[in-house]
ZAMARGU-4260 file (C-alpha; in steps of 0.2 Angstrom, whole numbers, plus 5000, padded with zeros to 4 digits):
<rodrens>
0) 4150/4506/5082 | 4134/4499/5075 | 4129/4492/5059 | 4112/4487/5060 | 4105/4491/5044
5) 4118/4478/5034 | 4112/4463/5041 | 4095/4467/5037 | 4094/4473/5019 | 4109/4459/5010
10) 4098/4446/5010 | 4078/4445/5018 | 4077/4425/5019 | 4091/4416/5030 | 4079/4401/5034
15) 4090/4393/5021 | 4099/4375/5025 | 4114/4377/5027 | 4123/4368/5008 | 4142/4363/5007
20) 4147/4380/4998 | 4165/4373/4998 | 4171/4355/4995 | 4191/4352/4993 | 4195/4335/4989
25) 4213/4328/4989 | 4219/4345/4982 | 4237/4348/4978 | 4248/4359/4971 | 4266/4361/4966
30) 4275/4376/4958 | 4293/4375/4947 | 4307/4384/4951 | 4321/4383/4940 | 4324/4367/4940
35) 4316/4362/4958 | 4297/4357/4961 | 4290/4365/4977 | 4274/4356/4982 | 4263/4368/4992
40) 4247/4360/4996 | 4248/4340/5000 | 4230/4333/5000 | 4220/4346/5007 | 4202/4338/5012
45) 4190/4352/5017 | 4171/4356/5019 | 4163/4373/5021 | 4146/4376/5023 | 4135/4391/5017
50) 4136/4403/5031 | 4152/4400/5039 | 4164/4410/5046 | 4180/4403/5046 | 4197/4408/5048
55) 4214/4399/5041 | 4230/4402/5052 | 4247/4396/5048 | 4266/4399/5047 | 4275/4408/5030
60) 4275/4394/5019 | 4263/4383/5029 | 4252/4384/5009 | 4238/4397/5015 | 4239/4409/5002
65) 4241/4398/4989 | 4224/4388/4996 | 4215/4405/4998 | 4221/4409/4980 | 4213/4392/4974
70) 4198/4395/4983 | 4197/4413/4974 | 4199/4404/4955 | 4214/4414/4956 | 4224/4401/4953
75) 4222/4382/4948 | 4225/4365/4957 | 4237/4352/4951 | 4226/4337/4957 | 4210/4334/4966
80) 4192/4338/4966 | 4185/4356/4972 | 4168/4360/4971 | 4163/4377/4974 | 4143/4379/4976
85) 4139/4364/4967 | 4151/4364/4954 | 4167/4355/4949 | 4180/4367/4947 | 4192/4360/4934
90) 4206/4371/4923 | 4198/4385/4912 | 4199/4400/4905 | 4202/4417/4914 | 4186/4424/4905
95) 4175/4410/4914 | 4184/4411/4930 | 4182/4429/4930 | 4162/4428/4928 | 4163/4415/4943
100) 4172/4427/4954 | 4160/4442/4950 | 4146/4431/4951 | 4150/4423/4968 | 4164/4429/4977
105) 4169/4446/4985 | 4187/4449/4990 | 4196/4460/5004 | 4213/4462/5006 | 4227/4467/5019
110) 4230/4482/5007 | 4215/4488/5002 | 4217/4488/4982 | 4209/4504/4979 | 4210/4513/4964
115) 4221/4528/4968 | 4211/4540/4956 | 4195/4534/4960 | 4184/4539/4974 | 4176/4531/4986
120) 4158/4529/4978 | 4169/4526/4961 | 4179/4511/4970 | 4166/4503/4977 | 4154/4504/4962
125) 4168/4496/4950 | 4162/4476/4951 | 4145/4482/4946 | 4153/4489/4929 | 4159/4473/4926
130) 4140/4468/4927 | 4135/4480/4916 | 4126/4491/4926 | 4123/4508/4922 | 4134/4521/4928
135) 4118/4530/4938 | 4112/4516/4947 | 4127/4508/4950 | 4133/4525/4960 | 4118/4526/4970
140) 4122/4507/4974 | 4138/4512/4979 | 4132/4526/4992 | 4120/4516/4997 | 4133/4503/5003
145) 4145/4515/5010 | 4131/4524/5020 | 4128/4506/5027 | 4146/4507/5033 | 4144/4523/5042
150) 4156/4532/5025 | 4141/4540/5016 | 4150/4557/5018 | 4168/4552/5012 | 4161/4546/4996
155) 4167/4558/4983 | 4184/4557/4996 | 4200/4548/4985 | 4208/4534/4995 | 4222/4545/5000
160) 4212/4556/5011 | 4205/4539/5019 | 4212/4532/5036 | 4215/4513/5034 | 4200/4509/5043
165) 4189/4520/5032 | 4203/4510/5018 | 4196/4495/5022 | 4178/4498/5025 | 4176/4505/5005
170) 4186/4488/5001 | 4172/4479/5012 | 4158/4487/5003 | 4166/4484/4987 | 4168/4468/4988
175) 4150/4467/4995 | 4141/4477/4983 | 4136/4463/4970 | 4129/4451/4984 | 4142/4438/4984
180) 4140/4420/4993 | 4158/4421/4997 | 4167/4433/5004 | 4187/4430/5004 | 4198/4443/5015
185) 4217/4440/5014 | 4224/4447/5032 | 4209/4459/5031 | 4217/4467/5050 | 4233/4465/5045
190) 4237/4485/5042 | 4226/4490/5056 | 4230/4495/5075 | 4218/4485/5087 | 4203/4494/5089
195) 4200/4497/5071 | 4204/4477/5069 | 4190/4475/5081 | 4179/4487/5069 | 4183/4479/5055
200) 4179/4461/5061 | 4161/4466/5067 | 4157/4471/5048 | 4164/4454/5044 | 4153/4446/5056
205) 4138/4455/5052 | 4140/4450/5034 | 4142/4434/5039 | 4127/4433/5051 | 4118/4439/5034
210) 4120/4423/5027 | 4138/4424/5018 | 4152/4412/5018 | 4167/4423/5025 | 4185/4415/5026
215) 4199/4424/5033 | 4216/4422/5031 | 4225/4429/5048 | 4241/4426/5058 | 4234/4436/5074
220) 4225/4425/5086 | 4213/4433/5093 | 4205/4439/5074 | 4206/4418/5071 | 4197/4416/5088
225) 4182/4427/5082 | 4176/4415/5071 | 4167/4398/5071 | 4181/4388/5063 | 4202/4389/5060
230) 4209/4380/5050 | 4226/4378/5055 | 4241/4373/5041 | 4258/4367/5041 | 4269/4362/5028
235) 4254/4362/5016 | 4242/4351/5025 | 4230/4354/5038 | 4236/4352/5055 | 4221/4353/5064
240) 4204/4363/5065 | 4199/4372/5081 | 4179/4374/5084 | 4179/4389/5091 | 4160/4386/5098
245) 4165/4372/5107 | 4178/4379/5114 | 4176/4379/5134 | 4191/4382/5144 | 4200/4366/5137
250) 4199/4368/5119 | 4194/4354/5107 | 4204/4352/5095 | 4200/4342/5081 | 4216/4334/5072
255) 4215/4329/5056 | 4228/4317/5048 | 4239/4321/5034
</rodrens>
């Protein structure tokens, strides 16, 4: 399956340099429970450039969710410094991290999050709503986006009458649709079989190949081995990073200390 036309009309100039789009400093977080403090993230240092593809891997437990919901502003850190496209991201309110993620990030997820009584033009047309785009342009946008993804004809189709990879590709063009910098996708496969995994994973890369950051959260291998980075955690710090374009057939592994 071919997708020719989305790495062409996203963005027209990819002679950019390539800018530290992510920079985590010392980042920790802790959360209470009754009466017990459970610290998740212990001093996570990481760098992410504009245009990677990167994937994080680790155990139940091992703090990847909750690093992938700092990273989306979905949540805050306790302590350290993160910088997300040249700017320090410090506690604020839900209405300014709301306009940061619908300014900058699109998101997928292992479950799709479609609205169930909304259609497939209507799902992937809600971020622009937020943007206060008309109701007639930002419909066209969204068949536009869907027809990019092969799914021009499903979308007056409601998510129930959608296979999970068609499920999954309207969440991809939704999350798409306002030109992101960042895309996040949380097990983005993770409800798939294998060959629509595969499918899946090639939009991904052609978006990425268009000059978006994408980082993947994944506990299968061979998705994490698709991109250029994994970022491998446990117990809340990472454990080591695999550059997978350097890989040869003894992999470099690059550890990093805790």
């Amino acid at each position: 399956m071919q997708y020719d036309r989305l790495t062409v009309t996203l963005y027209t100039d990819l002679q950019i340099p390539l800018a530290i789009m992510i920079k985590l400093q010392n980042i920790h977080k802790s959360y209470i429970t009754g009466t017990n403090k459970l610290h998740v993230l212990k001093g996570i240092d990481l760098h992410i450039k504009e245009g990677e593809l990167v994937s994080i891997m680790g155990s139940s437990g091992s703090g990847k969710s909750t690093l992938l919901n700092i990273l989306g502003l979905l949540d805050n850190h306790d302590d350290g410094v993160y910088t997300l496209n040249q700017e320090e991201i410090k506690a604020m309110s839900e209405t300014k991290a709301a306009k940061l993620r619908n300014d900058l990030l699109g998101f997928v997820f292992q479950s799709f999050n479609l609205i169930s009584f909304k259609n497939a033009m209507e799902n992937v047309a809600l971020p622009l709503y937020y943007q206060k785009v008309s109701r007639k342009k930002r419909n066209k946008m969204a068949v536009d986006y869907l027809d990019k993804l092969g799914l021009k004809d499903w979308a007056e189709h409601m998510p129930n009458e959608l296979s999970g990879g068609q499920k999954q590709r309207v969440a991809i063009a939704r999350s798409i649709i306002t030109k992101p910098k960042i895309i996040l996708a949380d097990e983005p496969t993770g409800a798939l079989d294998s060959k629509t995994s595969v499918e899946v994973m090639d939009i991904l890369k052609e978006i990425n190949a268009s000059g978006i950051t994408v980082i993947i959260v994944t506990h299968e291998n061979d998705i994490a081995h698709m991109t250029d980075r994994i970022i491998n955690l446990k117990d809340g710090r990472i454990e080591s990073i695999i550059e997978n374009k350097k890989i040869n057939s003894s992999e470099t592994i690059q550890s990093h200390q805790a």
